[in-house]
N, C-alpha and C positions, 0 to 999 in steps of 0.2 A: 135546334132551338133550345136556349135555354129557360129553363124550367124555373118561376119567380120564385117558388116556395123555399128550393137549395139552399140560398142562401140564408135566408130567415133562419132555417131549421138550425144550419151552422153555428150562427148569433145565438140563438138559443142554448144550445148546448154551452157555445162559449161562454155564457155570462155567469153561471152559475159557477162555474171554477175560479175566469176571474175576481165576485164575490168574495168564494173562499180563501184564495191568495191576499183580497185586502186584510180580511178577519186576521189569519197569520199575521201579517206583518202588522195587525195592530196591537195584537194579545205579543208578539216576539219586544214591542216598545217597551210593554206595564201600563201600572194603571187603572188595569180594567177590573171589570168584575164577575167571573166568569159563574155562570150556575147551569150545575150539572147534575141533572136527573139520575137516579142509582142505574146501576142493570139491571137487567131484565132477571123476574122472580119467577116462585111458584106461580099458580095460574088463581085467577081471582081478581076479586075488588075489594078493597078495604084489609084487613088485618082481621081473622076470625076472633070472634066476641070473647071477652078475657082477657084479650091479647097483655102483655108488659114490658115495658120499655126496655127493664134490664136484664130480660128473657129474651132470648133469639127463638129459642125452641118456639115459642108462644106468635108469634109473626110471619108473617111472609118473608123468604131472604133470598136470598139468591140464586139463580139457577147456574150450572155451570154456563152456559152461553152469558150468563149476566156477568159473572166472573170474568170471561174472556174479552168478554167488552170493556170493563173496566183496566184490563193489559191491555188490549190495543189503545183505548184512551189514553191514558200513561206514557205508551210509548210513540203515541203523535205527538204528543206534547213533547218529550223528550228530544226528539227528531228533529222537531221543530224549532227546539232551542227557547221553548217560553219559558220564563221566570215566573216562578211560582213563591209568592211571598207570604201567603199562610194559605192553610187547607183548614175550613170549617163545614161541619156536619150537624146534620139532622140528630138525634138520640137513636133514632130506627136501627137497627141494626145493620139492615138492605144500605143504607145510606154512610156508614160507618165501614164497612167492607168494601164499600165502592170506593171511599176516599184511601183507604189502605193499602186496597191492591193499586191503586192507577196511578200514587202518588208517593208509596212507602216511606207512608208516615201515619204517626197517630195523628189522629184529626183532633183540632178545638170542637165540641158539643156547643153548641146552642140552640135554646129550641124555639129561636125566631125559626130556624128552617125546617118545623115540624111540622108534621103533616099533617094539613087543612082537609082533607078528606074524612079524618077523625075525629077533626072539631071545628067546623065549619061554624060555629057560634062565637068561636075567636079570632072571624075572619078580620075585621076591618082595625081591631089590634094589634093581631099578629104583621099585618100588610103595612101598618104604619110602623111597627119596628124592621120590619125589614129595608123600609126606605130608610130607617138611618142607620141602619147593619153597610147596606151599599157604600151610601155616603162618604164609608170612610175607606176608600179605594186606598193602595198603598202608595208611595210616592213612587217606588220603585218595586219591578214585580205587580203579578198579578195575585187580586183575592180571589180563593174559588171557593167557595159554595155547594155543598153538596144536601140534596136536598131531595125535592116530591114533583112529578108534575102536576100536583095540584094546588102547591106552593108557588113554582116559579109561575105558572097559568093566571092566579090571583096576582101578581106583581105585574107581569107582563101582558097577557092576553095570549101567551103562547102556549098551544100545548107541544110541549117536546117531546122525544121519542126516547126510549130509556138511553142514558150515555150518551145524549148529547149536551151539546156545551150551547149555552143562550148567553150570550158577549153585552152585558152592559157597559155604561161608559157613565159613569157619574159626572156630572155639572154642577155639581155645588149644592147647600140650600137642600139636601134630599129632595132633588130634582135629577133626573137620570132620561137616559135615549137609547133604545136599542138597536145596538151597530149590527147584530145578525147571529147567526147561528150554523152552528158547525156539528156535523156529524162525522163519527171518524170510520170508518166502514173495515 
């Protein structure tokens, strides 16, 4: 007797790779815009009191696991053959080393993709420059973003996991849709 549940479970499993094969091959076209949460830090919430932007010492940064997430990101992407047509970053430092290691390059600063956790009174400004940061997807290659999940969370409604990639697709008009999200393991 066959068992109804088997195959279900199968489907299931199956869809979520499928999923991720489309993401590829949509980040492999360009276009997109890809935003990408640092790796994983010290342990904690927020940046202790003081903290300064052009001080590492003074912030949360990186742990080595966060580091190695950011080389395995890197090197999916690389694997994967996606065009990367600028790397832009948060000021944070966490956010700056992430784009460094996984992309080997200096990153463009800007601080649309600052962290909203530190000033949540800039939320619905900062959220309205970020939609026209997107906007301007590149014709060729993809933009990636490096950033907070408490930035891309305010844009999206997602909260992301450190070093994953959340795949938007601008539509014009800072109007955008998100096609999905990819974790590189």
């Amino acid at each position: 007797m066959m068992r109804w549940w088997i195959p279900l479970a199968a489907l299931a499993f199956a869809l979520p790779a499928c999923a991720d094969e489309a993401l590829w091959a949509l980040l492999q076209k360009g276009g997109q815009v890809v935003l990408v949460r640092h790796g994983l830090t010290t342990s904690g919430v927020g940046d202790p009191p003081g903290f300064k932007l052009g001080e590492c010492a003074t912030q949360r940064n990186l742990v080595d696991e966060g580091r190695r997430e950011a080389e395995r990101l890197g090197a999916a992407l690389r694997a994967r053959k996606v065009p990367v047509a600028r790397v832009v970053s948060s000021p944070w430092c966490r956010c700056i080393e992430t784009a460094r290691i996984a992309f080997g390059t200096e990153p463009a600063i800007d601080d649309t993709l600052s962290n909203l956790f530190a000033n949540s009174s800039n939320r619905d400004k900062q959220v309205a420059q970020f939609r026209k940061l997107v906007a301007k997807a590149p014709a060729q290659g993809n933009l990636v973003l490096v950033t907070h999940g408490s930035t891309t969370s305010a844009f999206t409604g997602i909260n992301q996991a450190t070093a994953e990639m959340v795949i938007v697709t601008p539509e014009g008009g800072e109007r955008y849709r998100v096609a999905g999200r990819l974790a590189v393991q």
